[in-house]
Each structure stands twice: as C-alpha cells, then as structure tokens.
mmCIF file as gemmi writes it, N, C-alpha and C atoms, coordinates in Angstrom:
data_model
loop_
_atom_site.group_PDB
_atom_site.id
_atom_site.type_symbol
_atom_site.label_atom_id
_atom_site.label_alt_id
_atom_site.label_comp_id
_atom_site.label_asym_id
_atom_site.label_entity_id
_atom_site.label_seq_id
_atom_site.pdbx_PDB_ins_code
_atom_site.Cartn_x
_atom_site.Cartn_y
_atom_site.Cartn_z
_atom_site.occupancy
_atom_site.B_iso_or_equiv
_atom_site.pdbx_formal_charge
_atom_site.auth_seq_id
_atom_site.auth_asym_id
_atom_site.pdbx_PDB_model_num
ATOM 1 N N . UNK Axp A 1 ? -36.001 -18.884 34.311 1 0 ? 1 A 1
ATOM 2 C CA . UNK Axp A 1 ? -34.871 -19.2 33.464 1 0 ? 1 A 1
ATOM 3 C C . UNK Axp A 1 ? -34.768 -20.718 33.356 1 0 ? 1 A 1
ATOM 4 N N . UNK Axp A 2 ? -34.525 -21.185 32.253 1 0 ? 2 A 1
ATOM 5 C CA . UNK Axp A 2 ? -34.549 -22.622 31.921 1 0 ? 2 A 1
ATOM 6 C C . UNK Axp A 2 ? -33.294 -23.35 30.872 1 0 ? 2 A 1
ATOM 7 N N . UNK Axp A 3 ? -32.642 -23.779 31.107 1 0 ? 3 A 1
ATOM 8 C CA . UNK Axp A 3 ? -31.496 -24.485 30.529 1 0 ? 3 A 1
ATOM 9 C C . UNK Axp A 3 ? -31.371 -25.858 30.051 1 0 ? 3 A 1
ATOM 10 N N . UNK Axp A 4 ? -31.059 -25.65 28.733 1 0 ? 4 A 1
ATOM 11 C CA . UNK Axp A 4 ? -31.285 -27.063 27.72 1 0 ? 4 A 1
ATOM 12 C C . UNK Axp A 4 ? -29.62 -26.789 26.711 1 0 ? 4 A 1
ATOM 13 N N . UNK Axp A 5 ? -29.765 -28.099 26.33 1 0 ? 5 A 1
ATOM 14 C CA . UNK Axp A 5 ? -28.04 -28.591 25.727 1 0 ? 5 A 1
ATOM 15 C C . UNK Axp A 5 ? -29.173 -28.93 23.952 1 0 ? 5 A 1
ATOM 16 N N . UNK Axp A 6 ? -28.622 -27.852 23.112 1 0 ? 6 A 1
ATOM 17 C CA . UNK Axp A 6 ? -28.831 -28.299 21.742 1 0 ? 6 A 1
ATOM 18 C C . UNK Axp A 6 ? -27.489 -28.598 21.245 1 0 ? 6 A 1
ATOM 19 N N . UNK Axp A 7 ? -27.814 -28.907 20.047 1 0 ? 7 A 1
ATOM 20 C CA . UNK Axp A 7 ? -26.29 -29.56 19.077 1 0 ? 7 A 1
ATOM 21 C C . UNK Axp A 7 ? -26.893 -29.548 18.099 1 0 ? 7 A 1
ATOM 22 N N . UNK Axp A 8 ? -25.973 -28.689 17.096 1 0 ? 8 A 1
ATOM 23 C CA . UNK Axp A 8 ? -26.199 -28.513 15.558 1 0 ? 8 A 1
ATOM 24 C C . UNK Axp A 8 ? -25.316 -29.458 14.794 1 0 ? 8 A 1
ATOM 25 N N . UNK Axp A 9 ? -26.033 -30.104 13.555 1 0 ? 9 A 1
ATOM 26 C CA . UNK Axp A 9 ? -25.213 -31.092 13.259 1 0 ? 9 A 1
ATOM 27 C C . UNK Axp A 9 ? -24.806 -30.016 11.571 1 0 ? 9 A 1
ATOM 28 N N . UNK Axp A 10 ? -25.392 -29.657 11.8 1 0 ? 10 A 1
ATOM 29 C CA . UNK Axp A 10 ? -24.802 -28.737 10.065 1 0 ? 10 A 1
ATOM 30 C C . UNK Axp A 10 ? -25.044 -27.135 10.542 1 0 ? 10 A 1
ATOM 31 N N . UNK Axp A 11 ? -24.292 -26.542 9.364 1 0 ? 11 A 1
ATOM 32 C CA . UNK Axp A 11 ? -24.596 -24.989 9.578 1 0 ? 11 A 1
ATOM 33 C C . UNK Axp A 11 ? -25.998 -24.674 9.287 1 0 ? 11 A 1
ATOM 34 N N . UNK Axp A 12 ? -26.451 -25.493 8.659 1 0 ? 12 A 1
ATOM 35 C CA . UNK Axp A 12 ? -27.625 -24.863 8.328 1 0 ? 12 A 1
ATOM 36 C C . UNK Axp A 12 ? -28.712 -25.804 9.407 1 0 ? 12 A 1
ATOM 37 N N . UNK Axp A 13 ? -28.305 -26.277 10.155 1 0 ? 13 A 1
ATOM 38 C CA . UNK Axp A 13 ? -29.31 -26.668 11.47 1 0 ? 13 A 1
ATOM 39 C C . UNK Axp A 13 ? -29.241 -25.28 12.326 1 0 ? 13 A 1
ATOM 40 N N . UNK Axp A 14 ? -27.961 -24.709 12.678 1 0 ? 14 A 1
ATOM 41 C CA . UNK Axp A 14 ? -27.692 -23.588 13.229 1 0 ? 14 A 1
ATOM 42 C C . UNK Axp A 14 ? -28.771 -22.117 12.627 1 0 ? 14 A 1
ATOM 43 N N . UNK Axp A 15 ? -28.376 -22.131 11.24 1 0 ? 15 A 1
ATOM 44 C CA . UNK Axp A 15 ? -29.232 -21.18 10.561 1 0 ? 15 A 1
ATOM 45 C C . UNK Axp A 15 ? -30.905 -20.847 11.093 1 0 ? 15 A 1
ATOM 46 N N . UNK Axp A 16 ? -31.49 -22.189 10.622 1 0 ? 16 A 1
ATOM 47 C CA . UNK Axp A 16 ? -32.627 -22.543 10.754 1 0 ? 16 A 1
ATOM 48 C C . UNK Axp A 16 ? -33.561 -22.713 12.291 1 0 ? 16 A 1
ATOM 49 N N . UNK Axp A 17 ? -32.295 -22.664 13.186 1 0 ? 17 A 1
ATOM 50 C CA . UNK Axp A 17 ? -32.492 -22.388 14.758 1 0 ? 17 A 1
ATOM 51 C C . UNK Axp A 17 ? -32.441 -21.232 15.134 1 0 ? 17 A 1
ATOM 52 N N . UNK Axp A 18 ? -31.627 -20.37 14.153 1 0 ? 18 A 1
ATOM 53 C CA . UNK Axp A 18 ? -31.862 -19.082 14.685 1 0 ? 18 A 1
ATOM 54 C C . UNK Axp A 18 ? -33.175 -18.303 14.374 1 0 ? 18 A 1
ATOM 55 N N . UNK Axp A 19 ? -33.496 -18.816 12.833 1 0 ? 19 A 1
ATOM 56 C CA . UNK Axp A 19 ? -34.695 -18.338 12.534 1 0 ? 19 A 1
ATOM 57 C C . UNK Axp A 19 ? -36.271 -19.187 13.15 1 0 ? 19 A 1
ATOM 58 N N . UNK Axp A 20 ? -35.946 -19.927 13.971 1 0 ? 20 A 1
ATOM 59 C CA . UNK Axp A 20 ? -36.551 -20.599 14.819 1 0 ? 20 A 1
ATOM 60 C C . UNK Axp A 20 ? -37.205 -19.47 16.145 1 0 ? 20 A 1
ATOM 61 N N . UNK Axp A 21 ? -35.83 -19.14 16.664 1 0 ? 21 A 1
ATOM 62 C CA . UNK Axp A 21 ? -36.291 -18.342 17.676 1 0 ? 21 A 1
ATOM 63 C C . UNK Axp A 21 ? -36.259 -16.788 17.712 1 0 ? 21 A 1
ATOM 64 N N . UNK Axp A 22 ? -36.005 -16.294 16.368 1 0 ? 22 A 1
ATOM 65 C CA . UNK Axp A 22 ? -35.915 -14.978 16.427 1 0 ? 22 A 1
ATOM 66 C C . UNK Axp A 22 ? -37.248 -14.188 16.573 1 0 ? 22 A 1
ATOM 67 N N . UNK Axp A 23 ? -38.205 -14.31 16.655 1 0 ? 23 A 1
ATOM 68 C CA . UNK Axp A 23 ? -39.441 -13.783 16.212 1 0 ? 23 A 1
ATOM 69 C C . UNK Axp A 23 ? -40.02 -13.783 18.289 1 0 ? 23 A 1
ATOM 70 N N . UNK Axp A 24 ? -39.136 -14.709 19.123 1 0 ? 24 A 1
ATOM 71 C CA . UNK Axp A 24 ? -39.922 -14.699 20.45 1 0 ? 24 A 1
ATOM 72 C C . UNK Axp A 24 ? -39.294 -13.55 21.129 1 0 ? 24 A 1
ATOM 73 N N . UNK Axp A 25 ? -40.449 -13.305 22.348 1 0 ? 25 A 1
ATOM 74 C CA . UNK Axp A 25 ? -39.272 -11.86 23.009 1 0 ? 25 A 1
ATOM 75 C C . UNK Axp A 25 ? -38.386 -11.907 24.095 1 0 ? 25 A 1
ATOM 76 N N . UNK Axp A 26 ? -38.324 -13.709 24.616 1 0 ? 26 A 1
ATOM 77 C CA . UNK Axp A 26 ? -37.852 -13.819 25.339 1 0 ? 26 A 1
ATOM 78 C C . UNK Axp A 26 ? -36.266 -13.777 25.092 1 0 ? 26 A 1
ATOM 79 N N . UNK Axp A 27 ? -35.492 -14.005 26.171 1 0 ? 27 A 1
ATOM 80 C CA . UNK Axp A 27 ? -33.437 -13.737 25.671 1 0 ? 27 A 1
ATOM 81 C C . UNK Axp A 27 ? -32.834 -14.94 25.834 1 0 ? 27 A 1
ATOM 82 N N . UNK Axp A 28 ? -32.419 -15.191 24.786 1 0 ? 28 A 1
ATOM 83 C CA . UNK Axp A 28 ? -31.409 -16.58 24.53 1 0 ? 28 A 1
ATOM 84 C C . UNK Axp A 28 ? -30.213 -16.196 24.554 1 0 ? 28 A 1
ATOM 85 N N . UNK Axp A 29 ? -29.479 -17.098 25.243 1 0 ? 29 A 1
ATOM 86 C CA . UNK Axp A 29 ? -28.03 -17.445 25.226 1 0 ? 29 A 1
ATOM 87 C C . UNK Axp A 29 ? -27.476 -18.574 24.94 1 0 ? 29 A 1
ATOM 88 N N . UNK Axp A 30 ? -26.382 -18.531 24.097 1 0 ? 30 A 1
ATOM 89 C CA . UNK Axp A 30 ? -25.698 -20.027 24.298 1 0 ? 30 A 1
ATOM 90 C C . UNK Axp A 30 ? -24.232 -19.991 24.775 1 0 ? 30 A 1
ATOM 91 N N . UNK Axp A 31 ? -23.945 -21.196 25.779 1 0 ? 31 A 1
ATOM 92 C CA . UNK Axp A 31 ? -22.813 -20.69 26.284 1 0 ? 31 A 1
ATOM 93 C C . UNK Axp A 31 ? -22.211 -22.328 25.837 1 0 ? 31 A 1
ATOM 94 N N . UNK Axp A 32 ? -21.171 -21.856 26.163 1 0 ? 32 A 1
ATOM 95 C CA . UNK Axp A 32 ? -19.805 -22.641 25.882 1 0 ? 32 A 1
ATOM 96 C C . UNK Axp A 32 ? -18.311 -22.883 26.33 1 0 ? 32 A 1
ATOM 97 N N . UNK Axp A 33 ? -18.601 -23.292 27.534 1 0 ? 33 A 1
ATOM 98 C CA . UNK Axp A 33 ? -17.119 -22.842 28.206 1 0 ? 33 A 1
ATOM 99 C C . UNK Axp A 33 ? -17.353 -21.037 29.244 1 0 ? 33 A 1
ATOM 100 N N . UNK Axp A 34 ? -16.564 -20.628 28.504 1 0 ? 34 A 1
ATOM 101 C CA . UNK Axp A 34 ? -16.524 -19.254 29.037 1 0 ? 34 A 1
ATOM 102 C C . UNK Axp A 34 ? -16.907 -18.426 28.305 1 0 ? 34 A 1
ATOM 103 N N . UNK Axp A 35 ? -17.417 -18.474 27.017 1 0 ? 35 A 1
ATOM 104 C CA . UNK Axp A 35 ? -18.198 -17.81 25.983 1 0 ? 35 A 1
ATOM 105 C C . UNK Axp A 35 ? -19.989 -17.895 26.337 1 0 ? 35 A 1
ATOM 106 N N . UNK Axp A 36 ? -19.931 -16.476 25.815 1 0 ? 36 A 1
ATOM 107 C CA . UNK Axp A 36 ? -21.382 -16.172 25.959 1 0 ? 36 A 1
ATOM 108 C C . UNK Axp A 36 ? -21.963 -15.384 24.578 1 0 ? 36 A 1
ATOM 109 N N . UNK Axp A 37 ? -22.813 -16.417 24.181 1 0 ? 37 A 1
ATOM 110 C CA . UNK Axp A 37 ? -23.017 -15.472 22.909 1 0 ? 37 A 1
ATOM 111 C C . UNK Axp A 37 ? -24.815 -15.252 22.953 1 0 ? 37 A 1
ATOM 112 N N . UNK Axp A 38 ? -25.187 -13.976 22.175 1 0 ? 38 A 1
ATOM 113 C CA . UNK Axp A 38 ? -26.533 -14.272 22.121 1 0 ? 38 A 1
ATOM 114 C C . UNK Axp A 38 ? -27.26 -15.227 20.709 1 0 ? 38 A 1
ATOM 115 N N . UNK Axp A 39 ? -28.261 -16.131 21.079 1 0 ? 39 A 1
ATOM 116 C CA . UNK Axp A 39 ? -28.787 -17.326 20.281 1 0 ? 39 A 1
ATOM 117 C C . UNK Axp A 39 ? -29.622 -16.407 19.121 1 0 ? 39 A 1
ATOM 118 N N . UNK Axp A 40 ? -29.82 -15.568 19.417 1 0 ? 40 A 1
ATOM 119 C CA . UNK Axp A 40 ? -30.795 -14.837 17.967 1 0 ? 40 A 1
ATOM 120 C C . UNK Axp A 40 ? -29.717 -14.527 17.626 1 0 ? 40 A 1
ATOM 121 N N . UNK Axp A 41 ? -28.787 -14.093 17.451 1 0 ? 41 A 1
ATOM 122 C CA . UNK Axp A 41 ? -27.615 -13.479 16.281 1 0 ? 41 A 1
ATOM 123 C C . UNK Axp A 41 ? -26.876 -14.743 15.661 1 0 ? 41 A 1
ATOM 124 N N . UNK Axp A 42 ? -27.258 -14.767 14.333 1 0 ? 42 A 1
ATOM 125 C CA . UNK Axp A 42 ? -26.067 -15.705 13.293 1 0 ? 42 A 1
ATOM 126 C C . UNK Axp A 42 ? -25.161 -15.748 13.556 1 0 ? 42 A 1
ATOM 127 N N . UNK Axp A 43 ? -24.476 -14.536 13.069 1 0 ? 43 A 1
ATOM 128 C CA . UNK Axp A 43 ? -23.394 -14.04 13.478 1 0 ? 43 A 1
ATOM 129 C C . UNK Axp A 43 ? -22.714 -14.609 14.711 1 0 ? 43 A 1
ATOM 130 N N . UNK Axp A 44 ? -23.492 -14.182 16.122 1 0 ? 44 A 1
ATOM 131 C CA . UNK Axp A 44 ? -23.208 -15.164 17.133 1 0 ? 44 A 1
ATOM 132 C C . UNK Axp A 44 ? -22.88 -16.957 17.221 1 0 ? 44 A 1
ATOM 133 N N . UNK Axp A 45 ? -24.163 -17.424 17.001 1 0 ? 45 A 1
ATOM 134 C CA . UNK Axp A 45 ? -23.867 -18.869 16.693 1 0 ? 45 A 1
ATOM 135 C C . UNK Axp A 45 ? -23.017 -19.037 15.699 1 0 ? 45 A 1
ATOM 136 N N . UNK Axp A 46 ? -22.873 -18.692 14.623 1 0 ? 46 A 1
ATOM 137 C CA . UNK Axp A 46 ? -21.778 -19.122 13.809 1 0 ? 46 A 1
ATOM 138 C C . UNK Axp A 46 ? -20.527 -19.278 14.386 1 0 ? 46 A 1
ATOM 139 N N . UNK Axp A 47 ? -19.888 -18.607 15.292 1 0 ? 47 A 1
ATOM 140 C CA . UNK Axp A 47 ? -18.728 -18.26 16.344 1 0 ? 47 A 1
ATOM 141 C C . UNK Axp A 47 ? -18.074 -19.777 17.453 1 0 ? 47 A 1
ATOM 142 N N . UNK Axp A 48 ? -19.82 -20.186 17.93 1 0 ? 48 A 1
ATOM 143 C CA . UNK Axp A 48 ? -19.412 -21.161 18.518 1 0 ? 48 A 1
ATOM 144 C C . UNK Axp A 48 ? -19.045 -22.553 17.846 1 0 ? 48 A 1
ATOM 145 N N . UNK Axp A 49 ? -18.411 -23.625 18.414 1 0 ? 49 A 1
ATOM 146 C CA . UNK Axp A 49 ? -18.195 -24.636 18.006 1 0 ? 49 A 1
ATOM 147 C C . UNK Axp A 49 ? -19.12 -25.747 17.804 1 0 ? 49 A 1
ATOM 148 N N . UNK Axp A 50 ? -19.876 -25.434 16.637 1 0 ? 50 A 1
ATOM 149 C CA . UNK Axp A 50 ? -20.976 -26.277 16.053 1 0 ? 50 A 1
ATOM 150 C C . UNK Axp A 50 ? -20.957 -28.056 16.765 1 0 ? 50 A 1
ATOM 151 N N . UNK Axp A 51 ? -19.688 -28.067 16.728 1 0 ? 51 A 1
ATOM 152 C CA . UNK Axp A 51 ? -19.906 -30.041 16.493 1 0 ? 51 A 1
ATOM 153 C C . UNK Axp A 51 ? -19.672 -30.243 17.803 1 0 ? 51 A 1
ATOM 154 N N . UNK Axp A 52 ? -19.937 -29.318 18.85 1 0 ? 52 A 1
ATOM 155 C CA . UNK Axp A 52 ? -20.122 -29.729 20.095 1 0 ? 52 A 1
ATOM 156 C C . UNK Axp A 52 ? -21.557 -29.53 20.49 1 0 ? 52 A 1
ATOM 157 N N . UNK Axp A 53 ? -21.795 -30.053 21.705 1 0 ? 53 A 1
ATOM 158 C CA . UNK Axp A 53 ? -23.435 -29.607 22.477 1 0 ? 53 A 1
ATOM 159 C C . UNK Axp A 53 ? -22.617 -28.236 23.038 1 0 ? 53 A 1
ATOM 160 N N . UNK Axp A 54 ? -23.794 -27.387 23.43 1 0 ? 54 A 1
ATOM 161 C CA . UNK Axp A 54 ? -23.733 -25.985 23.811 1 0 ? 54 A 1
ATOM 162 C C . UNK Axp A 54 ? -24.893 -25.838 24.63 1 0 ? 54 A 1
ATOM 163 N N . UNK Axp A 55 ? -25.236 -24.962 25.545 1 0 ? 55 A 1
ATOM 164 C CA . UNK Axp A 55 ? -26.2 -25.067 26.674 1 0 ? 55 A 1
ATOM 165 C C . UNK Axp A 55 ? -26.624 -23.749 26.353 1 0 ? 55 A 1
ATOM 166 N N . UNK Axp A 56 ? -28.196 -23.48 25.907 1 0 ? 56 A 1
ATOM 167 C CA . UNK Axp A 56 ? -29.067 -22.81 25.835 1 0 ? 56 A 1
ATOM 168 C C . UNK Axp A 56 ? -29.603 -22.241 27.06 1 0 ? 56 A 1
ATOM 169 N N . UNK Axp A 57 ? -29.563 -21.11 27.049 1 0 ? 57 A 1
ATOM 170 C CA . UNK Axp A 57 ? -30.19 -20.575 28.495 1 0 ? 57 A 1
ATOM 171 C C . UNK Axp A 57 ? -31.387 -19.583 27.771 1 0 ? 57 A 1
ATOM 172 N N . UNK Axp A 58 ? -32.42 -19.737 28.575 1 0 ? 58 A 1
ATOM 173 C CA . UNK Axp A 58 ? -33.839 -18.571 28.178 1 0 ? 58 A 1
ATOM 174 C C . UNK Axp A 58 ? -34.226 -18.109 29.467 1 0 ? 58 A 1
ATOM 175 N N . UNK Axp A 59 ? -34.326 -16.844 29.062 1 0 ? 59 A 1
ATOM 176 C CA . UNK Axp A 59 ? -35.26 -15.88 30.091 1 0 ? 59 A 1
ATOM 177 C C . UNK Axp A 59 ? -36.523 -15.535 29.231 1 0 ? 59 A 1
ATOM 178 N N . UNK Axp A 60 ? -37.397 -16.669 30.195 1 0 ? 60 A 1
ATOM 179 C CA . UNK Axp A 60 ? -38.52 -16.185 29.425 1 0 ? 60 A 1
ATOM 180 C C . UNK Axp A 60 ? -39.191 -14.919 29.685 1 0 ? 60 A 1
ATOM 181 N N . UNK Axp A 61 ? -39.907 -14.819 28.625 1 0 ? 61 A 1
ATOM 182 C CA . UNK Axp A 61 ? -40.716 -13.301 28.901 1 0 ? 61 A 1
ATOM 183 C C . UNK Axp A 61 ? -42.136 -13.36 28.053 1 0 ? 61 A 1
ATOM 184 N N . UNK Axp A 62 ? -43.015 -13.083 28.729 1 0 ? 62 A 1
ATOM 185 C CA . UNK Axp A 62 ? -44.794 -13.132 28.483 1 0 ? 62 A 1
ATOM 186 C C . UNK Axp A 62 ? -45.128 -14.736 28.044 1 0 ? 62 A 1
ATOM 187 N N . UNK Axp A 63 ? -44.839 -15.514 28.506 1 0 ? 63 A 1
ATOM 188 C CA . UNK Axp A 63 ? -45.378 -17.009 28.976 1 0 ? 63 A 1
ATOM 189 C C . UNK Axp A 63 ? -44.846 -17.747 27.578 1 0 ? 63 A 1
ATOM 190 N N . UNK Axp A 64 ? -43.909 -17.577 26.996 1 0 ? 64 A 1
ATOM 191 C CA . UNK Axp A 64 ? -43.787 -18.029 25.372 1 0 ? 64 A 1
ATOM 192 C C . UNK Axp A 64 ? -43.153 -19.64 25.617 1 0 ? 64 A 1
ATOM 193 N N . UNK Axp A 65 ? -42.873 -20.32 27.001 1 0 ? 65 A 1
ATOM 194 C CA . UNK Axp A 65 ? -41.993 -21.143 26.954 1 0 ? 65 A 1
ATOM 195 C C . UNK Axp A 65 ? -42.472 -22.272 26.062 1 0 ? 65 A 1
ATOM 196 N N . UNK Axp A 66 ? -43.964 -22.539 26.36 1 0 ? 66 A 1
ATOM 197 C CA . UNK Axp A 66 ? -44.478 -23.627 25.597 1 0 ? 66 A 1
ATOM 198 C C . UNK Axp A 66 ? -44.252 -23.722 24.573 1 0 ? 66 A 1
ATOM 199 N N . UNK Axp A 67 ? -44.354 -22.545 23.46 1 0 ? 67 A 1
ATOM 200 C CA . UNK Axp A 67 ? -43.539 -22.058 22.235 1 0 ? 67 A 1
ATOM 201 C C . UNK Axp A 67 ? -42.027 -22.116 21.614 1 0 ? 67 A 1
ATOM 202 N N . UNK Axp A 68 ? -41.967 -21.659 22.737 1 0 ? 68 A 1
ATOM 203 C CA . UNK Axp A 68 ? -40.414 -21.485 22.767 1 0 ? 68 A 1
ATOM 204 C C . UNK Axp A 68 ? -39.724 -23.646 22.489 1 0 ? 68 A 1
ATOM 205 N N . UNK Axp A 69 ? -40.263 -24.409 23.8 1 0 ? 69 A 1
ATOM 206 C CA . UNK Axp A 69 ? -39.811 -25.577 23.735 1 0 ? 69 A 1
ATOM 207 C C . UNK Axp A 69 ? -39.92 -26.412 21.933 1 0 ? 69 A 1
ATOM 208 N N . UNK Axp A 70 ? -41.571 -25.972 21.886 1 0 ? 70 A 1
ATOM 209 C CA . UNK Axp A 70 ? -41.997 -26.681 20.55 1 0 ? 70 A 1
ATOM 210 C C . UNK Axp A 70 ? -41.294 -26.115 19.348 1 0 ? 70 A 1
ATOM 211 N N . UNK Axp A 71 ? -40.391 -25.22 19.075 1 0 ? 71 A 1
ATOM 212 C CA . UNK Axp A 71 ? -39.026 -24.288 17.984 1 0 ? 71 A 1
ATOM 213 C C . UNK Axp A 71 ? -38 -25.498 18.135 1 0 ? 71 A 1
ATOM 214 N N . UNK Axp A 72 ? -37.672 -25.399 19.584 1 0 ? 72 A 1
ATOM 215 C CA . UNK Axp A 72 ? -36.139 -26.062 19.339 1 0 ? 72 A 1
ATOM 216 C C . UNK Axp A 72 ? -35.714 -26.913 19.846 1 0 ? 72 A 1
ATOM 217 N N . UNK Axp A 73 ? -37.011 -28.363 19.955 1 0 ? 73 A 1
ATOM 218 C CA . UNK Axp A 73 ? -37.598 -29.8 20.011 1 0 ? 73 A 1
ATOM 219 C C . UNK Axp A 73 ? -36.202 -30.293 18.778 1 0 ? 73 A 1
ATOM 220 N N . UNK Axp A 74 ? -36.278 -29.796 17.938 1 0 ? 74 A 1
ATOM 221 C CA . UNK Axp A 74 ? -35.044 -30.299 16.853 1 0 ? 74 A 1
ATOM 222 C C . UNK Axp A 74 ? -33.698 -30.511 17.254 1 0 ? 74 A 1
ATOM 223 N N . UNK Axp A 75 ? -33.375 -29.685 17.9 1 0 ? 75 A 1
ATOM 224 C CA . UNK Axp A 75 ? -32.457 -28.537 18.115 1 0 ? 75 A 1
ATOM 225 C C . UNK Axp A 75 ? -31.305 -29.613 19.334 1 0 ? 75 A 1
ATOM 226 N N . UNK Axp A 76 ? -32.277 -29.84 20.295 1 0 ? 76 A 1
ATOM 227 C CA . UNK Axp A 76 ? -32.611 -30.526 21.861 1 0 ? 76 A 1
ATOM 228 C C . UNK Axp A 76 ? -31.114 -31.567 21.599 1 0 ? 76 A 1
ATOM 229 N N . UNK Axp A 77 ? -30.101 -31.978 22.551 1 0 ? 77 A 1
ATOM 230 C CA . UNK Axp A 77 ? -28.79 -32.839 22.022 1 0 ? 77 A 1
ATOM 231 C C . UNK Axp A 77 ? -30.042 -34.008 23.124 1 0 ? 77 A 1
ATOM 232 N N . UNK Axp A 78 ? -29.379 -35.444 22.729 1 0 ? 78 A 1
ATOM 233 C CA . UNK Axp A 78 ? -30.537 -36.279 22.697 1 0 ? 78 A 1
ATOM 234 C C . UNK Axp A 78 ? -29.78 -36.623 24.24 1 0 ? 78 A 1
C-alpha cells in the first residue's frame, strides 16, 4: 500500500484522472478528512473538495505500481 497527496486544479483534471486510472486492477482511494471515497468512480471524486490536496491510497495488485505512478505523475500536489 502506498500513499501520495494529488490536487486537481479543474474538474476536468479530476475527470481525466479518473480515466487515468480506471483501466488498472489495483484499489484506489481518496481520502479527505473522514471521507473515503473510491478514486475510479466520477461520481466519487466529484464529491470531494477539488481545490484542496486529498491523499491517494493504492493497494496494489499484479505489480502495476510502476504504471500506476507514471498515470498520476500529473495528478502528484507538488
């Protein structure tokens, strides 16, 4: 399990992150406080509060991390 802080600066950074990682099989979360949402659902991210950083959590699954990092390199709050 590995934990990183992204920040979306538009909705459609959000969008484009989801379709970033939807296709891996590993499980994303983004949390926020006391919210837990899952990172492949729009729906989900749309919910949280965009114009903050939010902390990405992955459980990886079948070695995808290298993959996984090089998606959401964009994504990453600096």
């Amino acid at each position: 399990m590995k934990t990183f802080t992204v920040k979306f600066e538009t909705v459609d950074n959000a969008t484009s992150f989801v379709k970033a990682i939807e296709d891996f099989h590993s499980h994303f979360d983004l949390i926020y406080g006391k919210y837990v949402v899952d990172a492949q659902s729009l729906l989900g991210v749309m919910t949280m509060n965009l114009r903050e950083a939010i902390d990405l959590r992955i459980m990886e699954r079948e070695d995808e991390m290298d993959r996984i990092i090089e998606a959401i390199t964009p994504y990453l709050a600096a």
